[in-house]
C-alpha positions in Angstrom: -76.0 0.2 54.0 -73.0 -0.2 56.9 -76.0 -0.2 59.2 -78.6 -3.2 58.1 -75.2 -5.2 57.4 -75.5 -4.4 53.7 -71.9 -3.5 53.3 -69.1 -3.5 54.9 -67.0 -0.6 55.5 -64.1 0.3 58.2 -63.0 3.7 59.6 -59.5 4.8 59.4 -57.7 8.2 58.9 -61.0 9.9 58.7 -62.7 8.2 55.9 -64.4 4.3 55.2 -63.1 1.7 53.3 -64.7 -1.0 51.3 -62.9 -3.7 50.7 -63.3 -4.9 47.0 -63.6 -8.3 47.8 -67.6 -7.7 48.8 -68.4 -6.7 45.1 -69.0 -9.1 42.5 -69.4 -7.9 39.0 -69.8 -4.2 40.1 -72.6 -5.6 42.8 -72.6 -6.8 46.6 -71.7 -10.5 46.5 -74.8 -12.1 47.0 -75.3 -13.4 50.6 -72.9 -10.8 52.2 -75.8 -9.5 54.4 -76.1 -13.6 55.7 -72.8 -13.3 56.8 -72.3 -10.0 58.4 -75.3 -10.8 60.4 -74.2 -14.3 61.3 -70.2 -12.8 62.6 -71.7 -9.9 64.3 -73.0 -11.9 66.9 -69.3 -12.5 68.1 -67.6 -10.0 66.1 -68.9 -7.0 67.1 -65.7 -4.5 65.0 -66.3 -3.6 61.6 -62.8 -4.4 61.5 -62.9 -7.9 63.0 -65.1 -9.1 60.3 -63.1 -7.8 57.6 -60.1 -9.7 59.4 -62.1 -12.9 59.8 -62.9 -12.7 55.9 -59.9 -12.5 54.9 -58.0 -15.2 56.7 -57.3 -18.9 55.2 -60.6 -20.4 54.6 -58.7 -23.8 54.9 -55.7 -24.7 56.6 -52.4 -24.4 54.1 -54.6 -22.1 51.7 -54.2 -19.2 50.4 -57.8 -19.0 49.3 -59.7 -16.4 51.4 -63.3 -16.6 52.7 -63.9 -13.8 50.9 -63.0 -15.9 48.0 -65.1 -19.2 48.9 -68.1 -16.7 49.4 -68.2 -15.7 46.4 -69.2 -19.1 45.0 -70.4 -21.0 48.4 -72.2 -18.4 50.5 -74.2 -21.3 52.7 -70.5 -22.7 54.0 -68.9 -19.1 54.6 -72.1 -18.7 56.3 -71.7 -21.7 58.5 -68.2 -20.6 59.2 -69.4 -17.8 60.4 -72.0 -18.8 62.6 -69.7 -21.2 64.5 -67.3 -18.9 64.9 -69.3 -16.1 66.2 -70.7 -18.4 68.9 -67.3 -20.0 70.0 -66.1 -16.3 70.0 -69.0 -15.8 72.5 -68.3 -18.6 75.3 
């Protein structure tokens, strides 16, 4: 599921983590896939994306993306998008 940007999941101390935030009532948050597909075009780490996800979704916030996603998917997808490709310039 790590693979076809199902899930994500990072490597450290010999075993994957999955951060809860990517579930929704005991289920992927809908979209997720969108999203992971739209970073990986700057973010490339597994890592990086869980990072970007859970920064400030807006300035003097402390509401994560991973939060707005899980009611907006279209604009955590957006952020995503734009970010990736300002990543890659």
């Amino acid at each position: 599921m790590r693979a076809s940007r199902d899930l994500l999941g990072v490597y450290f101390g010999g075993e994957f983590y999955y951060p809860v935030s990517q579930f929704k009532d005991g289920s992927i948050v809908a979209g997720l896939r969108l999203v992971l597909t739209a970073l990986s075009a700057g973010f490339s780490s597994f890592e990086g994306q869980v990072a970007w996800l859970s920064e400030p979704a807006y300035e003097n916030s402390a509401l994560t993306r991973w939060e707005v996603l899980h009611r907006d998917v279209h604009t955590v997808h957006q952020w995503a998008a734009e970010d990736a490709a300002a990543a890659c310039r």
